[in-house]
C-alpha positions in Angstrom: 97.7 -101.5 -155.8 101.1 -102.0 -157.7 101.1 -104.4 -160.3 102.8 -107.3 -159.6 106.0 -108.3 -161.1 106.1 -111.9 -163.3 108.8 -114.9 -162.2 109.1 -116.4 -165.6 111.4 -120.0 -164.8 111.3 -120.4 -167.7 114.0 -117.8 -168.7 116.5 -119.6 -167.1 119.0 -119.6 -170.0 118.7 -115.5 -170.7 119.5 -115.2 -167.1 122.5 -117.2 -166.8 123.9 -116.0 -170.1 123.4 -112.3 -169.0 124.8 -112.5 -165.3 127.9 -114.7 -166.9 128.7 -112.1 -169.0 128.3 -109.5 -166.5 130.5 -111.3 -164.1 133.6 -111.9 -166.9 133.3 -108.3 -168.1 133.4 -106.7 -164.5 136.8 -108.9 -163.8 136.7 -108.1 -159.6 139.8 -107.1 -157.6 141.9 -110.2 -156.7 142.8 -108.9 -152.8 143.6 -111.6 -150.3 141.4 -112.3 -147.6 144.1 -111.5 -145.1 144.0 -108.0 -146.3 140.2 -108.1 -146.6 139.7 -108.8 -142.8 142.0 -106.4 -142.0 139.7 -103.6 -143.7 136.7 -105.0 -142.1 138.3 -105.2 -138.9 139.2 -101.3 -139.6 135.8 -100.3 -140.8 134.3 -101.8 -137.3 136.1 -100.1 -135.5 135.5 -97.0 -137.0 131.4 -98.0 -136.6 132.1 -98.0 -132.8 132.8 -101.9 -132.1 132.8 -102.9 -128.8 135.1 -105.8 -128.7 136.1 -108.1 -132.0 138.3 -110.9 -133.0 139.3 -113.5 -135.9 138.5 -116.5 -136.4 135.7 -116.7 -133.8 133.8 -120.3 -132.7 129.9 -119.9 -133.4 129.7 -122.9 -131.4 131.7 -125.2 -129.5 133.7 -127.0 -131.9 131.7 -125.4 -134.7 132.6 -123.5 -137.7 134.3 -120.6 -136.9 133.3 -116.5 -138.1 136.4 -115.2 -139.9 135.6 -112.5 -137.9 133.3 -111.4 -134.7 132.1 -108.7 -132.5 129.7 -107.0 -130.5 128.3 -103.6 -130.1 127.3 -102.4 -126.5 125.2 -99.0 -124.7 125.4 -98.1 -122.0 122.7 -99.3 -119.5 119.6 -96.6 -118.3 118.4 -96.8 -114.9 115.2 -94.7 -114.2 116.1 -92.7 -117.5 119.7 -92.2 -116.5 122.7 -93.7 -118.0 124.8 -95.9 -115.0 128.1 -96.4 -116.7 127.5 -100.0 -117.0 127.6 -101.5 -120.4 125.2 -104.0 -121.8 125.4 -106.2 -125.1 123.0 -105.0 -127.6 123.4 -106.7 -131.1 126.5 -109.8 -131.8 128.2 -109.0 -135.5 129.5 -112.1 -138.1 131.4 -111.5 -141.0 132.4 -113.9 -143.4 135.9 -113.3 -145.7 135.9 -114.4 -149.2 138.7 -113.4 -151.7 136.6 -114.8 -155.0 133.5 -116.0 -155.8 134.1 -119.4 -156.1 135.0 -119.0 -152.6 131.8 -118.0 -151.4 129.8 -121.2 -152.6 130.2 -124.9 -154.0 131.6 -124.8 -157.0 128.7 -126.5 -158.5 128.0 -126.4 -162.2 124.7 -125.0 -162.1 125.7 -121.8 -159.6 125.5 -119.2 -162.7 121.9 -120.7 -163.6 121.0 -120.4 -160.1 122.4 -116.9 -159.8 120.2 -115.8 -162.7 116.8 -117.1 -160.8 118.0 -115.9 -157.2 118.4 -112.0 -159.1 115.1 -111.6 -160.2 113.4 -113.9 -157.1 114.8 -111.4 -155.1 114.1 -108.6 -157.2 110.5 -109.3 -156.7 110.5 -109.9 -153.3 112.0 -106.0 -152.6 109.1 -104.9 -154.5 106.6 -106.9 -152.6 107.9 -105.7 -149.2 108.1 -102.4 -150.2 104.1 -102.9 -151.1 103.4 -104.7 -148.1 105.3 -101.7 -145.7 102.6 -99.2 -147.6 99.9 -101.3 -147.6 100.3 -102.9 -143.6 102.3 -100.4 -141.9 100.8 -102.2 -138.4 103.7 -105.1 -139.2 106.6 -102.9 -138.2 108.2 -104.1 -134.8 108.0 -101.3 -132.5 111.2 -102.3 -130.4 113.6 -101.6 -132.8 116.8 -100.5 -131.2 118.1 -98.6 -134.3 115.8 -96.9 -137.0 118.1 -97.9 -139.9 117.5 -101.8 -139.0 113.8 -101.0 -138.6 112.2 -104.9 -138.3 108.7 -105.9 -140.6 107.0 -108.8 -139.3 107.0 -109.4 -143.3 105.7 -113.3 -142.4 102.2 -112.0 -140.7 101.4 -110.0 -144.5 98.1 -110.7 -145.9 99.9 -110.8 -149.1 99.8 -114.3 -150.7 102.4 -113.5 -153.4 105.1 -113.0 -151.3 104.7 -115.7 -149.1 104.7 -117.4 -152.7 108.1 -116.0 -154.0 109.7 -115.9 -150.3 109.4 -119.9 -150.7 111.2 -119.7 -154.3 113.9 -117.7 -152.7 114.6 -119.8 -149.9 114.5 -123.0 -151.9 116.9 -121.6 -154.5 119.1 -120.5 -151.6 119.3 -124.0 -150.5 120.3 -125.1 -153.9 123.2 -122.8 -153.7 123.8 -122.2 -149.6 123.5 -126.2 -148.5 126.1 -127.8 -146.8 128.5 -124.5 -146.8 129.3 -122.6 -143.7 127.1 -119.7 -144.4 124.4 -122.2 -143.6 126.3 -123.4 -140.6 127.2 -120.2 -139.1 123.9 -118.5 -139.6 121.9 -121.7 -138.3 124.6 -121.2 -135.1 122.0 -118.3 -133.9 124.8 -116.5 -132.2 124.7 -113.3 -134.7 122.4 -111.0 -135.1 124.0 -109.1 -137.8 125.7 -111.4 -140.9 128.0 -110.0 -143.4 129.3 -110.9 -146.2 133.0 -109.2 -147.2 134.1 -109.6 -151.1 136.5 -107.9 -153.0 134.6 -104.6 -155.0 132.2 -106.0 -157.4 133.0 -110.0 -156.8 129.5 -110.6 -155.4 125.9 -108.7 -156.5 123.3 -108.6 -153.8 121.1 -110.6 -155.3 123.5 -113.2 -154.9 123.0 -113.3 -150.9 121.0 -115.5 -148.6 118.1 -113.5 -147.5 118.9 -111.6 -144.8 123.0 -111.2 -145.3 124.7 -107.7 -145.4 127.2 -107.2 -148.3 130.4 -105.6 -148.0 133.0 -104.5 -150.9 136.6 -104.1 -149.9 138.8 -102.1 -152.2 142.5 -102.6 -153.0 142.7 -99.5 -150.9 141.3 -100.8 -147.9 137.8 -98.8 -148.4 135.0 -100.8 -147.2 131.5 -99.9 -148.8 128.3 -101.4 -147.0 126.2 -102.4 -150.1 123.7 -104.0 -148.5 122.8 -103.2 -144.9 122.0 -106.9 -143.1 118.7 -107.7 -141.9 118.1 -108.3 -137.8 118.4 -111.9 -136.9 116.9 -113.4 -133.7 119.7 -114.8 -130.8 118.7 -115.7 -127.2 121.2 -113.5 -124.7 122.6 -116.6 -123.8 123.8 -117.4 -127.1 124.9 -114.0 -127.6 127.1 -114.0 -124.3 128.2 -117.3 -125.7 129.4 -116.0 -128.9 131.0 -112.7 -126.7 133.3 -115.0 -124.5 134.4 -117.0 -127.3 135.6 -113.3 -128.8 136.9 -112.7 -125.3 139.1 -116.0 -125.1 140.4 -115.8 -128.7 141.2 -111.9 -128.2 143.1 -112.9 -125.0 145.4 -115.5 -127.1 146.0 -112.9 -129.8 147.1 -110.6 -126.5 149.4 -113.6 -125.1 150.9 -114.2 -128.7 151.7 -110.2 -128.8 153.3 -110.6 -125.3 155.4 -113.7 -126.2 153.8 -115.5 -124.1 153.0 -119.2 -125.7 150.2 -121.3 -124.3 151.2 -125.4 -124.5 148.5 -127.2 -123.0 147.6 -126.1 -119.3 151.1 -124.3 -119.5 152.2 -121.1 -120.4 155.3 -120.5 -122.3 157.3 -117.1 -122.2 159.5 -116.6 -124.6 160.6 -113.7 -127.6 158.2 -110.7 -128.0 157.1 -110.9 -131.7 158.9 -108.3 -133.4 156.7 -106.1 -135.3 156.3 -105.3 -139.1 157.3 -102.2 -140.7 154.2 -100.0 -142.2 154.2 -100.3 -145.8 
C-alpha cells in the first residue's frame, strides 16, 4: 500500500508564511474582469459551446453566473444520429480580477490557504490510491472519458473520508456566505469554473470540485484544473438553459436598438460599434 501522507495542524504558521510569500513574489496580472470574460467567453466557444451568456440567474432572483452555457449532442435513435439536439452538461464560470475578489477578505484567509494546500494535497494522493486499490468505484455512465466520475464516498478507505471532512470544513471557513457557495448550492451547473488572472489563484485554493482557469493579458486562457462533474436534475438544467436563452435574447434586442421598458418595447439608435483595437 502507499504510505500515507501526515496533516500536521499544527504547522499552521510555516504554511501561511510560505504561501504569503509565494503570493507577493509571483505579483499576478492585474486584467479586468471585463476583459477576463471576454476570453472565457472566447475560449468556450472555441471548446464547441452550444449557447452562452453573461450575467446568467442560477435561480430566480438568485445570484447570478458571470457567465453561462451549455454543451449539447446530438440525439441517437436506434444507433442513428436524428439531427435533434439534446442538453448534455450546464457550464458556470465565475470572473474574479484579484484574489481578494474571490473570497471575504477575512484576516485569517492566508492561514487558511496554507491548511486547504496540503488538505488537498493529501486528498489527490488518497484518490489516486483508492482508483488503484477499488477500480469497481468508477461510474460507468460517464459521458466523456476526461471527466471520468469515482464514487470516491463508497471507498473503504477510512483516511480519506477523514481528510475529505478537514477539506470541506476548511472550505467553509473560507467559502461561507460568498456566492461560490450560493451558486454552486443553486444545482443548476454541472461544470464550475473559476476564471483568475495567470497565477492569482493556486488550485489548492478551490472548493473541491471547481475547475481553474488562468487568463493572460493576451487573452490566452489555460484550464489548470479540469472541474469535477456535479449532479443537476434536467429540470434544473433546462431552468438554467432558458435563463441563458432570455438574457442572450436582451443582449440581441440591445444590439438591434431595440429597448425593453416594462411590457414595452422601445426602438430606437442601433448601438454603434467599437473599433478593434
Amino acid at each position: 500500500m502507499t504510505k500515507q501522507l501526515e496533516f500536521d495542524l499544527f504547522d499552521m504558521e510555516h504554511a501561511e508564511e510560505s504561501h504569503v510569500e509565494k503570493v507577493e513574489k509571483a505579483k499576478p496580472l492585474h486584467i479586468p474582469k471585463r476583459t477576463i470574460q471576454r476570453a472565457v467567453l472566447a475560449w468556450l466557444l472555441e471548446n464547441d459551446i452550444t449557447g452562452a451568456a453573461l450575467s446568467v440567474p442560477t435561480k430566480i432572483s438568485r445570484a447570478k453566473a458571470d457567465i453561462g452555457g451549455f454543451y449539447s449532442k446530438a440525439k441517437r435513435s436506434k444507433g442513428k444520429l436524428n439531427k435533434i439536439f439534446q442538453p448534455q452538461q450546464t457550464v458556470l464560470v465565475e470572473c474574479r480580477e484579484s484574489r481578494l475578489k474571490c473570497w471575504p477578505d477575512c484576516s485569517n484567509s492566508a492561514q487558511l490557504s496554507g491548511l486547504l494546500k496540503k488538505s488537498y494535497a493529501e486528498l489527490e494522493a488518497l484518490k489516486d490510491q483508492i482508483r488503484k486499490e477499488e477500480p469497481e468505484l468508477r461510474a460507468l455512465d460517464t459521458l466523456f472519458e476526461e471527466y471520468a466520475h469515482w464514487n470516491y464516498k463508497d471507498s473503504q478507505n477510512d483516511q480519506y473520508h477523514q481528510t475529505h471532512k478537514t477539506l470541506k470544513k476548511l472550505e467553509q471557513s473560507l467559502y461561507k456566505g460568498t456566492r461560490f457557495e450560493g451558486v454552486l448550492n443553486s444545482g443548476v451547473a454541472n461544470l464550475c469554473y473559476l476564471a483568475v488572472p495567470k497565477g492569482c489563484v493556486d488550485v489548492h485554493e478551490l472548493a473541491e470540485g471547481w475547475g481553474l482557469l488562468w487568463v493572460d493579458e493576451n487573452f490566452k486562457v489555460e484550464e489548470i484544473r479540469k472541474p469535477d462533474l456535479f449532479e443537476s436534475s434536467p429540470e434544473y438544467q433546462l431552468h438554467f438553459i432558458q435563463n441563458i436563452a432570455s438574457v442572450a435574447a436582451s443582449s440581441v434586442a440591445f444590439a438591434n436598438g431595440l429597448y425593453i421598458q416594462k411590457t414595452k418595447v422601445k426602438l430606437g439608435r442601433i448601438p454603434r460599434k467599437r473599433r478593434n483595437p
